[in-house]
C-alpha positions in Angstrom: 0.0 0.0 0.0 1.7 3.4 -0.9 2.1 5.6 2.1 4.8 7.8 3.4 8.7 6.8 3.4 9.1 3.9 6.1 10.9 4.2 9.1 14.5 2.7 8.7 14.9 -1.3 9.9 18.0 -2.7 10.9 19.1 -6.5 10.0 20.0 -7.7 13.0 20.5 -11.1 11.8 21.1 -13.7 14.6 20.2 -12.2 18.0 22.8 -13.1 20.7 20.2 -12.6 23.4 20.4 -11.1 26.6 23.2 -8.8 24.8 20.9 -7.1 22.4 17.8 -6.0 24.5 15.8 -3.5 22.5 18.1 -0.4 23.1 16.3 3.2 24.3 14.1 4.3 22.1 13.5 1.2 20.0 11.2 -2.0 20.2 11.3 -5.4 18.8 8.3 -6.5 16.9 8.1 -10.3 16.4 5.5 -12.0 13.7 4.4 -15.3 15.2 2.8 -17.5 12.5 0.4 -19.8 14.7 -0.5 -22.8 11.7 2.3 -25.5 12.3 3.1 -28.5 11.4 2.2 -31.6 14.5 6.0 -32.4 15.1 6.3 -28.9 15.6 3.2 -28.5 18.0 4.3 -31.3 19.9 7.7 -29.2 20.4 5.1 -26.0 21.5 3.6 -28.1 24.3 6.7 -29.1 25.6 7.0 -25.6 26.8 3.7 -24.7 28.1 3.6 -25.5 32.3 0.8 -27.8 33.5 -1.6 -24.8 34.0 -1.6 -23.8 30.2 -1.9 -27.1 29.1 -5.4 -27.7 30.9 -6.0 -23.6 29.7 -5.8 -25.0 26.3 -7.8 -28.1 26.8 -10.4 -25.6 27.5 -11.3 -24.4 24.0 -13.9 -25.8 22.2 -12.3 -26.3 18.5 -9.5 -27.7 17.9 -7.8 -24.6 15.4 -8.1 -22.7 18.8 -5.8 -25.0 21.1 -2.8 -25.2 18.5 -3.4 -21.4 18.2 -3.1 -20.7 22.0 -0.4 -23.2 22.5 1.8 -22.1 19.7 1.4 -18.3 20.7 2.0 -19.2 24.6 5.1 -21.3 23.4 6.2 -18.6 20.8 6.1 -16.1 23.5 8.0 -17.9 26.3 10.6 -18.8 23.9 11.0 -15.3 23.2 11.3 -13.8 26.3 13.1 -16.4 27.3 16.1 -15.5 24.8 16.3 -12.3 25.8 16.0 -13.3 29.6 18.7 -15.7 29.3 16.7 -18.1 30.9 14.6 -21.9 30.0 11.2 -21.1 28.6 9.2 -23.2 31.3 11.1 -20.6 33.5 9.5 -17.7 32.3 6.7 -16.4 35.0 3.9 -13.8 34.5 1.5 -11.8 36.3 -1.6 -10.2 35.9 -1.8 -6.4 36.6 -5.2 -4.9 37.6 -7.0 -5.1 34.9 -5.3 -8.8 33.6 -2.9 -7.2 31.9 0.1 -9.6 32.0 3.8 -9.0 33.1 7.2 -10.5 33.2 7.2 -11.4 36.9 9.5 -9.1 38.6 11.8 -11.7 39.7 12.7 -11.6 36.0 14.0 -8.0 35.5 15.2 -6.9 39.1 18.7 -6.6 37.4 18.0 -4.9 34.3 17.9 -0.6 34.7 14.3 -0.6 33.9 11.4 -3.4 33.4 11.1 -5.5 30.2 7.7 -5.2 29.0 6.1 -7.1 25.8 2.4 -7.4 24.2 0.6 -9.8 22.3 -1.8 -9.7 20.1 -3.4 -12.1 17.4 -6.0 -12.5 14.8 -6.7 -16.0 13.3 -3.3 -17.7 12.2 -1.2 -14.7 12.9 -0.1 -13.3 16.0 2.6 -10.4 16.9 4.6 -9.7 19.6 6.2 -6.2 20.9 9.0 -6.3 23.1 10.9 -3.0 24.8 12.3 -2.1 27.8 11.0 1.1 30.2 7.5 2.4 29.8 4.8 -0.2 28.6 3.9 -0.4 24.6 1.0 -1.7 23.2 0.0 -4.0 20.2 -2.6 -4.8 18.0 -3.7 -6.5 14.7 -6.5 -7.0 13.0 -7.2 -8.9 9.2 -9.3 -6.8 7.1 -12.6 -7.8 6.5 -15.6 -6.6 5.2 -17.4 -4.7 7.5 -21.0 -3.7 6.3 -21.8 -2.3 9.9 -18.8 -0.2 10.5 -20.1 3.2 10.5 -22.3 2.5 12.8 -19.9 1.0 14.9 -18.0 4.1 14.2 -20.6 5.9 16.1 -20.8 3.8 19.2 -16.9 3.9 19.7 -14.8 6.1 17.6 -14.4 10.4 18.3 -16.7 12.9 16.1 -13.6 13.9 13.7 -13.0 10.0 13.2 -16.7 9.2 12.5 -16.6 11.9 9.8 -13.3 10.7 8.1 -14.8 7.4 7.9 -18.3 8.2 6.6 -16.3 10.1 3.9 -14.0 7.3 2.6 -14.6 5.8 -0.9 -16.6 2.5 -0.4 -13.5 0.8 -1.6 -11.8 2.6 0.8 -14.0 2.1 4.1 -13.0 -1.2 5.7 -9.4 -0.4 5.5 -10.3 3.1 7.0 -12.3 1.2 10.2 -9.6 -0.9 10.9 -6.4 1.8 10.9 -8.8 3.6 13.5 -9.6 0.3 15.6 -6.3 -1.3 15.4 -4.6 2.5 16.4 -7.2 2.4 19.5 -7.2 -0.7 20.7 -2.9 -0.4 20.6 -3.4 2.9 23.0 -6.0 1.0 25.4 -3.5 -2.0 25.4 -0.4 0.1 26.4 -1.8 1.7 29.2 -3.6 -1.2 30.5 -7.0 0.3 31.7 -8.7 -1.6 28.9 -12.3 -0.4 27.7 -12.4 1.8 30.7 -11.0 3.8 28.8 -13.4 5.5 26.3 -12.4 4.6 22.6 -13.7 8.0 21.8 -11.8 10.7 24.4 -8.7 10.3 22.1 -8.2 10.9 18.3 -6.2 9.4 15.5 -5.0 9.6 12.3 -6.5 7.0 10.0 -6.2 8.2 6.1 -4.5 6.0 4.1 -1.5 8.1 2.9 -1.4 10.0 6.8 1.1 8.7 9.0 -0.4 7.1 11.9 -0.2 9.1 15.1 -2.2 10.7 17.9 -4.3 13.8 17.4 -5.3 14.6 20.5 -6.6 13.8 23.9 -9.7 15.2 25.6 -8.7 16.8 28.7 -5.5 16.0 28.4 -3.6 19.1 26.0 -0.4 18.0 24.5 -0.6 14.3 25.6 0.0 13.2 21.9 4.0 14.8 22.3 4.4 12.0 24.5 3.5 8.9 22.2 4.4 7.5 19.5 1.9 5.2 16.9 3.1 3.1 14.5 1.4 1.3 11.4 2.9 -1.9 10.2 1.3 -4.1 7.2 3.5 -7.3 6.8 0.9 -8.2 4.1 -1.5 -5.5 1.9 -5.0 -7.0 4.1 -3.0 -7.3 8.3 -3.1 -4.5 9.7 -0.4 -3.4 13.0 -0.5 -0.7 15.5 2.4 -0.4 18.3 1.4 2.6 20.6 3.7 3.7 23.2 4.6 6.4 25.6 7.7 7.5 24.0 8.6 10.0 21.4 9.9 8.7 18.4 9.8 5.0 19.1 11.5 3.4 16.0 10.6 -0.6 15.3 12.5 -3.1 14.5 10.6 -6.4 13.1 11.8 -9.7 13.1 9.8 -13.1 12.0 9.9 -15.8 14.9 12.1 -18.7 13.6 10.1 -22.1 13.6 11.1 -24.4 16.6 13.4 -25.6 17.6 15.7 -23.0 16.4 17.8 -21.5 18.8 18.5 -18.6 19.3 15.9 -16.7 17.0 17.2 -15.2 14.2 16.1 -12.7 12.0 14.3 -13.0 8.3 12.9 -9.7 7.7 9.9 -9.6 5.4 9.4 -6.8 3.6 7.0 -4.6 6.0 5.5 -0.8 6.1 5.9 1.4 9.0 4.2 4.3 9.2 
């Protein structure tokens, strides 16, 4: 999709974790592909502790076990590289609104916390990594979406409902889901979930505007303090990495399949924005 120049991505190339934690002012964002083969699922499990193993059981179709248990076991290896640690090791908790965290056990020696977040959508999932102040993630697959303007007007700010309603038709879906994916990244990164009206904050969603944050109500000159990123790996996924940090660059990396170690890098051609 044509848009504006893309931030610059550095080939890291193997990752000799803990040594290359993101740096300040940068975060790792890691594509999990969650369809595997059964060898390799088998592998997954082997890493998820007795408690995730009976979570999983718990799903009703079978597309959405492999799905959690290749995300879960995706996600401990990762942090587990850059923890220097087994990925069985790797303990979370839940902040106050289930939010989940590196247990603190895990980052008492590092100068400031290592926060990720997750987010997935059918066979795909993605994974932000930095260290300091929490970031957020989310992606969605476009998708038709017959009822999204009225959707718009349950959730979205006045100046977003009106740059919606006056996108092409061809236009509209990918409009809706810049918007939602860009929202739900902000509500993710600071952790209040849909306590957090969807409409007291504003942001850009054309298709050639770079993604960012126009404005917060009450809250003047909150959007100097965060950065918003777009990312499409393919023309119809759609990413949004919200922090609180000026000029956040990205770098993205593609989880190596098991059992791989440590994870190195295959960067697919991506668009930041």
């Amino acid at each position: 999709m044509p848009g504006p120049a893309s931030d610059s991505t550095d080939d890291a190339g193997g990752m000799p974790i803990p040594s290359q934690l993101p740096r300040a002012g940068e975060a790792h964002l890691w594509r999990l592909d969650l369809e595997v083969e059964p060898e390799e699922l088998e592998r997954c499990r082997g890493l998820l502790t007795d408690q995730e193993l009976q979570r999983a059981s718990r799903f009703r179709f079978d597309r959405h076990r492999r799905r959690f248990t290749v995300r879960r076991a995706q996600l401990r290896r990762l942090l587990a590289s850059y923890l220097g640690i087994e990925p069985r090791a790797v303990s979370f908790r839940a902040g106050e609104r289930e939010k989940p965290y590196l247990a603190a056990h895990h980052t008492r020696d590092l100068p400031e916390p290592l926060q990720f977040n997750l987010s997935d959508c059918r066979d795909v999932a993605f994974v932000g990594v930095k260290v300091g102040l929490e970031l957020g993630v989310d992606v969605e697959i476009v998708r038709p979406m017959p009822d999204a303007l009225s959707i718009s007007r349950s959730f979205f700010a006045k100046e977003e409902q009106e740059v919606l309603a006056a996108a092409s038709p061809a236009e509209t879906d990918a409009t809706f889901f810049r918007c939602w994916t860009r929202k739900e990244a902000y509500i993710k990164a600071i952790g209040e979930g849909l306590a957090v009206p969807l409409d007291s904050f504003t942001v850009s969603m054309g298709r050639h505007e770079p993604a960012r944050f126009l404005g917060f109500r009450g809250l003047p000159g909150e959007e100097r303090h965060w950065t918003l990123k777009h990312v499409e790996p393919e023309p119809h996924i759609f990413v949004a990495v919200a922090a609180r940090q000026p000029d956040l660059a990205i770098q993205r990396f593609n989880a190596p399949p098991f059992p791989s170690e440590p994870p190195s890098v295959n960067l697919p051609p991506m668009e930041t924005r």
